[in-house]
KOLRO-349112 format. One record per residue: residue number from 0; residue in three letters; x, y, z of N, C-alpha, C, O in turn. Coordinates in nm, 2 decimals. Atoms other than C-alpha are relative to their C-alpha. Example, Ala and Ser with C-alpha at 12.3 -4.5 7.8 and 13.67 -1.06 7.14 Angstrom:
2
ATOM   i  aa    nxx    nyy    nzz   caxx   cayy   cazz    cxx    cyy    czz    oxx    oyy    ozz
ATOM   0 Ala   0.09  -0.12   0.00   1.23  -0.45   0.78   0.09   0.12   0.00   0.19   0.12   0.07
ATOM   1 Ser  -0.09  -0.11   0.00   1.37  -0.11   0.71  -0.08   0.11   0.08  -0.03   0.22   0.09
! end
This chain:
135
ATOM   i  aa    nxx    nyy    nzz   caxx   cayy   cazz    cxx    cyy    czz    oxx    oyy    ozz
ATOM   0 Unk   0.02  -0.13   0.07 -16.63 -17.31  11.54  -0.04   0.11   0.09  -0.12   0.07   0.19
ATOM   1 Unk   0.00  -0.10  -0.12 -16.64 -16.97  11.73  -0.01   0.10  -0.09   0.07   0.13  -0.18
ATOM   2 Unk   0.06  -0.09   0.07 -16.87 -16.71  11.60   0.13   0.15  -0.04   0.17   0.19   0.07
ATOM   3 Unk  -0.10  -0.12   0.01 -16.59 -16.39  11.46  -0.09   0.08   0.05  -0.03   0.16   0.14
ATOM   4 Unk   0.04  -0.14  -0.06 -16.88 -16.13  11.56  -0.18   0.00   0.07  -0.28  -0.02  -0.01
ATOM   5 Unk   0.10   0.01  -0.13 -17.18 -16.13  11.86  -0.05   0.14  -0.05   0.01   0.24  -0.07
ATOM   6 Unk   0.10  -0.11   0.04 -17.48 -15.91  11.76  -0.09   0.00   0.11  -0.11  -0.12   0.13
ATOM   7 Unk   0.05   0.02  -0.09 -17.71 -15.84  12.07  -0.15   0.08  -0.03  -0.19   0.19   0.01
ATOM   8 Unk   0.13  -0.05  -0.02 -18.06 -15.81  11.97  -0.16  -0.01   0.10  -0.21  -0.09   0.18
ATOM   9 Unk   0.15   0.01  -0.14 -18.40 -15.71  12.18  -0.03  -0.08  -0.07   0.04  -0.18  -0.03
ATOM  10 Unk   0.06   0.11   0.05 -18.56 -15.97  11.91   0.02  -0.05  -0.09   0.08   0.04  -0.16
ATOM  11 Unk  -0.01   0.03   0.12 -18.54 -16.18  11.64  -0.12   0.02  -0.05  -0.23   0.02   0.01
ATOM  12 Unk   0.10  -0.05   0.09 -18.71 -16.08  11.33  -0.07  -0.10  -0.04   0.01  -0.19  -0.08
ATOM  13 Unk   0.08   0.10   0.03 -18.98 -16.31  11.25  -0.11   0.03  -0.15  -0.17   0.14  -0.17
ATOM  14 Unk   0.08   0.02   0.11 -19.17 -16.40  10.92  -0.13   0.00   0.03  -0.16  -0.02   0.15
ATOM  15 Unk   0.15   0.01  -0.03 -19.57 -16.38  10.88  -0.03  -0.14   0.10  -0.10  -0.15   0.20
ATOM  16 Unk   0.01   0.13  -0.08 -19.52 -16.76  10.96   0.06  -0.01   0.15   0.10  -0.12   0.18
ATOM  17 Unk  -0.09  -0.02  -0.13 -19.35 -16.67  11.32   0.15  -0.08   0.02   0.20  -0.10   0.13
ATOM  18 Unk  -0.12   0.08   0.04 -19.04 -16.86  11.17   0.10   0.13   0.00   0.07   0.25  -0.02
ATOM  19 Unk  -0.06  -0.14   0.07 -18.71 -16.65  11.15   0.02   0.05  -0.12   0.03   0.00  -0.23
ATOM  20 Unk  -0.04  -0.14   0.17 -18.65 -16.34  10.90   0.15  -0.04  -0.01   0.20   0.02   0.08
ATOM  21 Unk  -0.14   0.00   0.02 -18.27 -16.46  10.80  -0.01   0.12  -0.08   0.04   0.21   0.00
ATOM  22 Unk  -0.05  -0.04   0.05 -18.28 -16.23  10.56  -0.10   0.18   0.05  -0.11   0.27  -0.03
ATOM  23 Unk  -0.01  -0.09  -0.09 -18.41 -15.96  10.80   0.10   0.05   0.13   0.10   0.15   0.20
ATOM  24 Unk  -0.07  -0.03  -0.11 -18.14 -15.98  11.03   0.09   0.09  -0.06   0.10   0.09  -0.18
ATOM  25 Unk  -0.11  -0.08   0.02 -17.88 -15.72  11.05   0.16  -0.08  -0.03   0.19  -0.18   0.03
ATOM  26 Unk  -0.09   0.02   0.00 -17.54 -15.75  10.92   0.04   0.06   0.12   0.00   0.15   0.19
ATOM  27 Unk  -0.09  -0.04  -0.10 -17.25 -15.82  11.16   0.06   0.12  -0.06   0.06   0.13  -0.19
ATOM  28 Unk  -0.10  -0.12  -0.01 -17.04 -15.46  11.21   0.12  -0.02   0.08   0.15  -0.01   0.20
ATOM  29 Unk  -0.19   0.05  -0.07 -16.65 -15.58  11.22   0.04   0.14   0.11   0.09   0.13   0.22
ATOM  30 Unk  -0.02  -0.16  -0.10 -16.62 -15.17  11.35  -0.02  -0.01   0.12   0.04   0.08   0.19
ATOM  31 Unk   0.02  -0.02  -0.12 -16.73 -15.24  11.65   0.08  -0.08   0.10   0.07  -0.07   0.22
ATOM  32 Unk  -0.10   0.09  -0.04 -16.45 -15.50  11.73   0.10   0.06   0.02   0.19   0.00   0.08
ATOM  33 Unk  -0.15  -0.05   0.02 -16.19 -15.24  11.67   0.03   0.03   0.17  -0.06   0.06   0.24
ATOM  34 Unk  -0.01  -0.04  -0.12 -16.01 -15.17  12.00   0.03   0.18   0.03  -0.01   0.26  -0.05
ATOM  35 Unk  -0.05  -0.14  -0.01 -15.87 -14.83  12.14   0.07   0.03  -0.12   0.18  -0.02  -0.13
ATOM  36 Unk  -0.08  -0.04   0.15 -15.76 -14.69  11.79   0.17   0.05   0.06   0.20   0.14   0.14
ATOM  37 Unk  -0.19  -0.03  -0.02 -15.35 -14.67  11.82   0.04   0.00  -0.15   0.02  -0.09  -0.23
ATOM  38 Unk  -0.03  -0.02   0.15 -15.23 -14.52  11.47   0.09  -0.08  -0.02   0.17  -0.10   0.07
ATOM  39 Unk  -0.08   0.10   0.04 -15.05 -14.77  11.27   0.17   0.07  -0.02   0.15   0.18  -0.07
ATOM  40 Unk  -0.09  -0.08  -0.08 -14.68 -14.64  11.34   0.07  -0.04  -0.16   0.01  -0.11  -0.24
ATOM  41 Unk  -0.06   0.01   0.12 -14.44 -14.65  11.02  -0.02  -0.04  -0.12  -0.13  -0.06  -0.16
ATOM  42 Unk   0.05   0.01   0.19 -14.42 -14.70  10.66  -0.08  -0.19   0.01  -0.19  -0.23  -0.03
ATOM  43 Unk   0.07   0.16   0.04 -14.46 -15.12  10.69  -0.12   0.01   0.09  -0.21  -0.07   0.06
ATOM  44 Unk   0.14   0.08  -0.11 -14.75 -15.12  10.99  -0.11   0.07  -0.11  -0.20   0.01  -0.16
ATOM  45 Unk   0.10  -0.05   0.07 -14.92 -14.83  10.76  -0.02  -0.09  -0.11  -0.14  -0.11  -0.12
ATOM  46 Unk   0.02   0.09   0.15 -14.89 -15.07  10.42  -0.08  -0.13   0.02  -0.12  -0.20  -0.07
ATOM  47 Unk   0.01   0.14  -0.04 -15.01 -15.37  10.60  -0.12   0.05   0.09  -0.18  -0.04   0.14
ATOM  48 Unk   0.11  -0.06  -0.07 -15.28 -15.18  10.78  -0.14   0.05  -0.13  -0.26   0.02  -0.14
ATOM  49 Unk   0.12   0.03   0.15 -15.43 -15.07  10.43  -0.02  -0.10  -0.06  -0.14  -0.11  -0.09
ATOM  50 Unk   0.03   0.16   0.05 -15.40 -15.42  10.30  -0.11  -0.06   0.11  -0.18  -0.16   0.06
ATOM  51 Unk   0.09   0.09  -0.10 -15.60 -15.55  10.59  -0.12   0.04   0.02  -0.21  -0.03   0.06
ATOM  52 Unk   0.12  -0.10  -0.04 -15.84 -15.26  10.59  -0.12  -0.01  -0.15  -0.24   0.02  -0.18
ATOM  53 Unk   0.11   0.02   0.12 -15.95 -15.34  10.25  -0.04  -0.15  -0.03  -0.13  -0.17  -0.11
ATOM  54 Unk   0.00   0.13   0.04 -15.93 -15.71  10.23  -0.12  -0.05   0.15  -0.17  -0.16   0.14
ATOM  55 Unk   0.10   0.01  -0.10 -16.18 -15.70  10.59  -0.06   0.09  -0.02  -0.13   0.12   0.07
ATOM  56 Unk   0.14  -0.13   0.04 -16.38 -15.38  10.40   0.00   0.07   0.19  -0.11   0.07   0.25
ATOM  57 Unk   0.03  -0.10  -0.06 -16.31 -15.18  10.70   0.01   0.16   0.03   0.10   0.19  -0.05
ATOM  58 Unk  -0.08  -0.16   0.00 -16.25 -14.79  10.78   0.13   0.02   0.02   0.21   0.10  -0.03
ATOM  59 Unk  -0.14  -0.10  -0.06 -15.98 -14.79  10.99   0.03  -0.10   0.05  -0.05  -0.20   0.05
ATOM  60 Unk  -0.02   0.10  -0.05 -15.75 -15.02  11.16   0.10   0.03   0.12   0.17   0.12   0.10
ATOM  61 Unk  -0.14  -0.11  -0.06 -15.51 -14.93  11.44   0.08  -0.14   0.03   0.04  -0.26   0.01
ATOM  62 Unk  -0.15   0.08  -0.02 -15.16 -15.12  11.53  -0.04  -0.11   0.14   0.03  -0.21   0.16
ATOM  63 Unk   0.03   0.12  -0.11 -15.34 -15.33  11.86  -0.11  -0.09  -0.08  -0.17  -0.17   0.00
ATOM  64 Unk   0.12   0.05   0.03 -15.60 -15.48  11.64   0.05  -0.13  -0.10   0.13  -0.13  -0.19
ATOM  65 Unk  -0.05   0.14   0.08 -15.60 -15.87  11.54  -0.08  -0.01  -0.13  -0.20   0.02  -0.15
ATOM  66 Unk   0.10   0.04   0.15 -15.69 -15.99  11.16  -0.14  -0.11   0.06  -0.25  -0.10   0.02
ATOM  67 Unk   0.11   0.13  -0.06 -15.91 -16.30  11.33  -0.09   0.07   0.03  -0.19   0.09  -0.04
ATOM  68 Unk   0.05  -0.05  -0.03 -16.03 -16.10  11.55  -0.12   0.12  -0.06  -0.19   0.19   0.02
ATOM  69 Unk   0.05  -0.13   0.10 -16.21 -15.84  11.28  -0.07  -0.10  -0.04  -0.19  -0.05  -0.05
ATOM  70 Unk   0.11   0.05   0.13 -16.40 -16.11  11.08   0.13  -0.08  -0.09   0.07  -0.16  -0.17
ATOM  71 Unk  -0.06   0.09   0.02 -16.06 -16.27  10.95  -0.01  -0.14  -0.05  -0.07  -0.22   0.02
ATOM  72 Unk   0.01   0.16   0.00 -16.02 -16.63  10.79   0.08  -0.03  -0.12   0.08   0.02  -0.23
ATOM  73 Unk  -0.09   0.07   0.11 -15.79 -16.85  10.62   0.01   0.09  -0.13   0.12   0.15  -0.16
ATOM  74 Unk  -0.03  -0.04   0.09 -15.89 -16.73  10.31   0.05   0.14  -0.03   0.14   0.17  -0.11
ATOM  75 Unk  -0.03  -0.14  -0.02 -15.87 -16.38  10.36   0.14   0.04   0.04   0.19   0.13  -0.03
ATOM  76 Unk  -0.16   0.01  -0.05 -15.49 -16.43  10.56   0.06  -0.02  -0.20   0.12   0.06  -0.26
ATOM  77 Unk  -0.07   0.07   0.12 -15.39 -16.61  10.19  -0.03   0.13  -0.07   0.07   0.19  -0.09
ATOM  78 Unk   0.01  -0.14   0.08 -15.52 -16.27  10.01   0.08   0.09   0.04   0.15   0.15  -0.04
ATOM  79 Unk  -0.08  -0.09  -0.05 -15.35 -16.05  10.25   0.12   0.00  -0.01   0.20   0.09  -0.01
ATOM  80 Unk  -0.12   0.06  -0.02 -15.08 -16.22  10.25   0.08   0.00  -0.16   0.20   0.03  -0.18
ATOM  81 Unk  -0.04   0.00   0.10 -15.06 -16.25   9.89   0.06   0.15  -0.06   0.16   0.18  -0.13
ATOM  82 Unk  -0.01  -0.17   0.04 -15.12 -15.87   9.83   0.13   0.08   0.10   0.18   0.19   0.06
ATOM  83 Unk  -0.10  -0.04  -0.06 -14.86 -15.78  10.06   0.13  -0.05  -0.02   0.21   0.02   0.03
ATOM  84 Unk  -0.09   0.06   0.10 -14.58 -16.02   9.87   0.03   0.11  -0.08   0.13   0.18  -0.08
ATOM  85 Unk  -0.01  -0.04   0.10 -14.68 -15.86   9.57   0.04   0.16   0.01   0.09   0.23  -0.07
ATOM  86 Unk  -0.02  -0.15  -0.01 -14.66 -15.50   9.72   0.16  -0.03   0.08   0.24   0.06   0.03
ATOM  87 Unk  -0.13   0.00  -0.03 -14.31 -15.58   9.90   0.10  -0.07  -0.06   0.22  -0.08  -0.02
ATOM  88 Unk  -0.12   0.06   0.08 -14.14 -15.78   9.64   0.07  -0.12   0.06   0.17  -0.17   0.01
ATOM  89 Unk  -0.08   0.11  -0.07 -14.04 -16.06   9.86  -0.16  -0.11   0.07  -0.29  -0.10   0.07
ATOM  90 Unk   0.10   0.14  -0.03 -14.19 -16.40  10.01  -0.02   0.03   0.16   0.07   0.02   0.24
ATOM  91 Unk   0.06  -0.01  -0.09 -14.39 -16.33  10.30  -0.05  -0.13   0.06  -0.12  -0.19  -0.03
ATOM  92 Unk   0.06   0.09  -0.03 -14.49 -16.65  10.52  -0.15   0.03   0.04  -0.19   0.13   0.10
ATOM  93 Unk   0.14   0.01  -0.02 -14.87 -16.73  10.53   0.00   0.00   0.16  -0.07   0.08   0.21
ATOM  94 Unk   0.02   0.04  -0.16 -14.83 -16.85  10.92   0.05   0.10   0.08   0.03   0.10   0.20
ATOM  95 Unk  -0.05  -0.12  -0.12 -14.68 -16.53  11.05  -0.13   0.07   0.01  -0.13   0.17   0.08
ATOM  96 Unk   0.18  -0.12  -0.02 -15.06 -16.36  11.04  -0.07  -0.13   0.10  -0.18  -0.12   0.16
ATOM  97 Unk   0.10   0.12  -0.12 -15.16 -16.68  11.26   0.07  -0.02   0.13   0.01  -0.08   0.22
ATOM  98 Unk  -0.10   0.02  -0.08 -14.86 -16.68  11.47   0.01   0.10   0.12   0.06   0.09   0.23
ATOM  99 Unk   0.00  -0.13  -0.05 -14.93 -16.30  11.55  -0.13   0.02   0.07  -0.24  -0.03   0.05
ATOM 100 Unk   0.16  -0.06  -0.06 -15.17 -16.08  11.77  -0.04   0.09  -0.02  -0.15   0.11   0.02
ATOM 101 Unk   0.05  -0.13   0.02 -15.19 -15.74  11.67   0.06  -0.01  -0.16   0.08  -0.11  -0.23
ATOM 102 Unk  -0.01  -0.07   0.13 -15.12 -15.54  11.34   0.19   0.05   0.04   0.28   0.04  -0.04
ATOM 103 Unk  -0.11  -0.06   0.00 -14.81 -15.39  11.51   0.12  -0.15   0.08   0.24  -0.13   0.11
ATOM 104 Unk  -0.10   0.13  -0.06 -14.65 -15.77  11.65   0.03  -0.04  -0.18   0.15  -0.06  -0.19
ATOM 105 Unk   0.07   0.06   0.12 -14.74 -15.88  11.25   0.10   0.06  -0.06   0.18  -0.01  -0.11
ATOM 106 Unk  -0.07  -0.11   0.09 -14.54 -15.57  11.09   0.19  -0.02   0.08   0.29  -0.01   0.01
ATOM 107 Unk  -0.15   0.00  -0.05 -14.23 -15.62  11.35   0.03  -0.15  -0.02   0.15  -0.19  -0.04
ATOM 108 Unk  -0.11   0.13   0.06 -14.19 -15.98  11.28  -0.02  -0.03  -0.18   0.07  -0.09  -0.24
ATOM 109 Unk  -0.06  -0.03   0.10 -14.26 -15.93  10.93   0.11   0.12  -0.08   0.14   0.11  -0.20
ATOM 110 Unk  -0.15  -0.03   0.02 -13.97 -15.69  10.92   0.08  -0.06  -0.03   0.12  -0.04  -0.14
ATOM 111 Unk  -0.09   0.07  -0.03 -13.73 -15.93  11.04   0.04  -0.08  -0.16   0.15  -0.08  -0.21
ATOM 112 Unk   0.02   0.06   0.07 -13.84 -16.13  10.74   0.02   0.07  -0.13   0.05   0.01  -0.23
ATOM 113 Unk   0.00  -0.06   0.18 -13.83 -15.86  10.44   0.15   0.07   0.00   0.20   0.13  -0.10
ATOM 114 Unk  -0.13  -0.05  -0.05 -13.47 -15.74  10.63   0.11  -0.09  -0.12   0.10  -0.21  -0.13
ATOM 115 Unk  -0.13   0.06   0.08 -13.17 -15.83  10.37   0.11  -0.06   0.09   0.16   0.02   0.18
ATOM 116 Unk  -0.07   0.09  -0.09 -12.96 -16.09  10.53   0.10   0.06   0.00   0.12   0.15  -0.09
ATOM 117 Unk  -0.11  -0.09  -0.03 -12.63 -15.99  10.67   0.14  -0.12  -0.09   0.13  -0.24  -0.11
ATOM 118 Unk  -0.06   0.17   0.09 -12.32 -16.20  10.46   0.01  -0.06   0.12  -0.05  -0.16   0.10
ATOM 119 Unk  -0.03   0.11  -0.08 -12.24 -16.37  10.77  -0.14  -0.11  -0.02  -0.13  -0.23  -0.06
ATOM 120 Unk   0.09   0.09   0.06 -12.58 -16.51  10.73   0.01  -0.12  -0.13  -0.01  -0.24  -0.14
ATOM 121 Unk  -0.07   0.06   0.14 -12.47 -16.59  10.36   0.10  -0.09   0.01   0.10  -0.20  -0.03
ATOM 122 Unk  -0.15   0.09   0.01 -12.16 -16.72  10.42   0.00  -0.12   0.09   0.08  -0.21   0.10
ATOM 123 Unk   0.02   0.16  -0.13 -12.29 -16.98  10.71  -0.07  -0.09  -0.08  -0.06  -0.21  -0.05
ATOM 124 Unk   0.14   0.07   0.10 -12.60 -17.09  10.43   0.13  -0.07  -0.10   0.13  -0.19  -0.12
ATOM 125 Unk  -0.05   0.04   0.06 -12.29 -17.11  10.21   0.10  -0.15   0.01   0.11  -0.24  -0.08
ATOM 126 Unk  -0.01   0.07  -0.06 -12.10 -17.32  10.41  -0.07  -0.14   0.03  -0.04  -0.26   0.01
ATOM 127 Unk   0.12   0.13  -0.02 -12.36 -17.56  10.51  -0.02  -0.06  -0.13  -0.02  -0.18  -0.13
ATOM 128 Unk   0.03   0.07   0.12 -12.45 -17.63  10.13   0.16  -0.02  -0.01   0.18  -0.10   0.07
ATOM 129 Unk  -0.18   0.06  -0.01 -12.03 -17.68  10.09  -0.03  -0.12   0.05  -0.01  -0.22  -0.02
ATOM 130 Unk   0.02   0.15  -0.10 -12.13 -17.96  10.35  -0.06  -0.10  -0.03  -0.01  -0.21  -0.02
ATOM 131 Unk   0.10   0.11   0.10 -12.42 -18.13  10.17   0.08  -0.02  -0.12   0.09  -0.14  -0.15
ATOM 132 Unk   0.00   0.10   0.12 -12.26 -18.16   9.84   0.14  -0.03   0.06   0.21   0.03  -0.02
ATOM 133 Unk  -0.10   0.11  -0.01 -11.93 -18.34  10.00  -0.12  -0.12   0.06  -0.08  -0.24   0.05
ATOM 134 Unk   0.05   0.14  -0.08 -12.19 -18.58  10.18  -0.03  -0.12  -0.14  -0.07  -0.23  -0.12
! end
């Protein structure tokens, strides 16, 4: 396991008993993870950039910035992922947010994916099932 976010304090906060204050420490700030802000560039990086921005509670997100990388996890990809189905009408793979490294790699191969197949495409899928039911 590999901490998502490194906080650098002069001290830990300590109880009367000189035990730690857990519930003195400061929350992690995902914000500070963000890289050089690069505006999320078209209609899908922008839709998938608000999805991400609210599902990791942050301000802003720009197009070089990884979901992991922010505070990200499983569960959170399965939410994103979900909410971004539901907002594009089509079946989104869960593994392409794990496959990917930025916001703007994420958005260009989920294009590929919400892209309406061409008939040849069709007609090759068709073909091939032709093939299975003579077997």
């Amino acid at each position: 396991m590999i901490p998502a976010h490194w906080l650098v304090l002069e001290r830990f906060p300590l109880t009367p008993n000189g035990k730690l204050d857990r519930n003195a420490l400061p929350l992690p700030d995902a914000n500070q993870l963000l890289r050089a802000y690069v505006v999320p560039q078209g209609a899908l990086e922008q839709s998938v950039a608000v999805i991400w921005q609210d599902v990791l509670k942050l301000e802003r997100l720009g197009r070089d910035d990884n979901f992991f990388e922010l505070g990200g996890h499983s569960l959170l990809a399965t939410q994103a992922t979900a909410r971004l189905q539901m907002e594009q009408g089509a079946a989104v793979p869960l593994d392409l947010l794990f496959r990917t490294s930025s916001l703007a790699e994420y958005a260009e191969q989920l294009a590929i994916h919400l892209s309406p197949h061409s008939s040849d495409d069709l007609s090759e899928m068709h073909d091939f099932l032709a093939d299975l039911e003579t077997l």
